[in-house]
C-alpha positions, 0 to 999 in steps of 0.5 A: 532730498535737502532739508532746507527744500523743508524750510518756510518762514513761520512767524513766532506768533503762529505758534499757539500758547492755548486750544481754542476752546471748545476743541471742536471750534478750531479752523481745518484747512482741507487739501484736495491734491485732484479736487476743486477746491485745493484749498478749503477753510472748515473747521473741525467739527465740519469733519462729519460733513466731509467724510461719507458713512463707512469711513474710519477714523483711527485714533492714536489712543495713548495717554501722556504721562507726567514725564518731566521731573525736576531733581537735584544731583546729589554728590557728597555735599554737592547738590546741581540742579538737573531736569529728566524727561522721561523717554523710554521705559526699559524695566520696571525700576529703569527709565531711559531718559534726556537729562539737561544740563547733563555734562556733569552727570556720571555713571553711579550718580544719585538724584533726588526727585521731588521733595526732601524728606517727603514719603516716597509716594507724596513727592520724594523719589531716589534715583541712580544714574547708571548709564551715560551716552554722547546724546545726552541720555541717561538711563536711571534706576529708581529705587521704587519699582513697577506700580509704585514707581507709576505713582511716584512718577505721576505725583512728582511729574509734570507735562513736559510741554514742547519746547516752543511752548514751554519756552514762553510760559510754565506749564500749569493744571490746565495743560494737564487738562489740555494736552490729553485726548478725551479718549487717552487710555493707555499710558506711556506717551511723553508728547500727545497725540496732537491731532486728537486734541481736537475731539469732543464727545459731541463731534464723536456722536456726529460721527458716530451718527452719520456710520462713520466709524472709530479704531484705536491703536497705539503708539507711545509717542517719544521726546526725539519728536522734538528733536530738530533735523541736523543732517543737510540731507533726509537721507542722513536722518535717523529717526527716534524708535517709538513703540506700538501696538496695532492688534489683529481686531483692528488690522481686520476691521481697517481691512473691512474699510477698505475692502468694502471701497470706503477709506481710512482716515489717520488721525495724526501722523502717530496714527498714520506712522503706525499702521503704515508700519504694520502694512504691506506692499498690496496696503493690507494693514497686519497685527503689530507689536514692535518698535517704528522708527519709520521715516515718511518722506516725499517719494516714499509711497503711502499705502495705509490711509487714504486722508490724514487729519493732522495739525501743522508743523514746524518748518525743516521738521520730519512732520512737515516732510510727512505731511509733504509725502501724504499730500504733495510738496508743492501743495503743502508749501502752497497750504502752509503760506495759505494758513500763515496768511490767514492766521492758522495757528500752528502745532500742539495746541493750533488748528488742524488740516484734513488732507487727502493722499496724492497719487503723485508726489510733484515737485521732484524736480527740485531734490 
């Protein structure tokens, strides 16, 4: 399909700088694609009253890392400022990473990170480029390695918030706070699970109360989530590799769920790109571990859940063509110009929608 059929007109001030506080208290658009009303304003924590007892909800459980690090090139006695946001760990002193502005980096290139003339572990990180590609990665190797590596990372990084945000204000304590679910457990996401953002522990005891059940899995969501769609075409496309994890303990009891006639309900597109990676053609959901770099568009038949929570996206981005897939290109265009005019706030820190799958996908007529 052409990406501009993706495109809407999003005023600036759509985009949320802060959560609302509590989470719970953000709006939910709820879209019906064969039910009345189509449309439906809620809020998050009505969820419990939309759901019935023996539903799922799967949780994206991975936790953001301090991933952006500020340094300096250290040439000779030439020094340039150069900002790394870490994308992929590739051994246990090596970490694939964006480097901005990276023109001028080269291959054998030193990097201090953090504070001169600090112990390693207090804030002065080395690091050696040793690879360069045309798109702007680098692969750098740390002079620390493994655990402590981790603990250098983590005391001279900082949230890399998206761009959109980062753009109009610093990041500062609260986000590290604010862009991390209450049940982040294992780390390695350099952009958070956004659709989790909106839990408490209260609305997980109404769930947990009206027999609605939870499943974790797992997937490290990657920096190329940001990445703009420069191709014309969605064909032309290609996805960034992110790593999961869905183990056989959750695929059985996802299978449960379904064989029993009640549904699964993916809390974000990370989740619900997952396990329709690790399902088959019949819908049954199996044990992964690997990389995805699955693609979700309109047309592509969508067998592993049956409603998707998720917040809303940025026009001609791959998130709104899932959310297009999911629950159907006219509706969605339909649900977006609904949420502008009534003032939903949009992506990482904005409100939520709850969609339910479309048997049919209209408005193919127009690719």
């Amino acid at each position: 399909m052409r990406v501009d059929l993706f495109d809407f007109d999003l005023p600036p001030e759509r985009i949320a700088l802060r959560p609302v506080s509590p989470r719970d208290s953000a709006k939910m658009l709820v879209v019906r694609p064969d039910g009345a009303p189509a449309l439906e304003d809620r809020v998050v924590r009505d969820l419990p009253d939309l759901l019935a007892p023996g539903d799922a909800l799967v949780f994206n459980d991975t936790k953001v890392i301090p991933a952006e690090l500020h340094g300096v090139r250290v040439r000779d006695d030439n020094r340039t400022a150069v900002t790394f946001t870490l994308i992929r760990r590739e051994a246990a002193d090596r970490w694939r990473a964006f480097a901005r502005p990276g023109k001028r980096l080269k291959p054998g290139d030193r990097v201090l990170i953090g504070e001169a003339g600090r112990a390693c572990l207090l804030g002065e990180v080395w690091a050696t480029l040793e690879e360069k590609a045309e798109t702007g990665e680098v692969v750098l190797r740390f002079d620390f390695s493994g655990p402590d590596l981790d603990l250098a990372i983590h005391a001279v990084g900082s949230v890399p918030l998206p761009p959109y945000i980062s753009g109009k204000r610093p990041t500062d304590a609260q986000d590290l706070a604010d862009y991390q679910t209450i049940y982040a457990r294992e780390e390695g996401a350099v952009a958070a699970p956004t659709a989790g953002l909106h839990f408490t522990p209260e609305l997980f005891a109404r769930l947990e109360a009206c027999g609605i059940e939870r499943h974790f899995v797992t997937l490290h969501v990657g920096a190329g989530t940001f990445l703009p769609v420069k191709a014309e075409d969605t064909a032309e496309h290609k996805m960034h590799a992110e790593w999961g994890s869905v183990t056989a303990e959750t695929a059985a009891a996802l299978n449960a769920v379904r064989a029993r006639g009640n549904r699964i309900v993916a809390v974000g597109t990370t989740s619900l790109r997952l396990i329709e990676s690790a399902c088959d053609e019949t819908g049954r959901i199996h044990p992964f571990s690997a990389e995805t770099d699955i693609f979700i568009t309109p047309g592509r038949p969508i067998r592993s859940a049956d409603a998707l929570m998720t917040n809303f996206h940025l026009p001609k981005s791959t998130l709104f063509m899932l959310v297009s897939a999911f629950a159907g290109f006219d509706l969605m265009h339909r649900a977006y110009a609904h949420a502008i005019a009534e003032q939903y706030r949009f992506y990482s820190y904005g409100d939520s929608s709850l969609l339910f799958r479309a048997d049919a996908v209209p408005g193919m007529e127009r690719a």
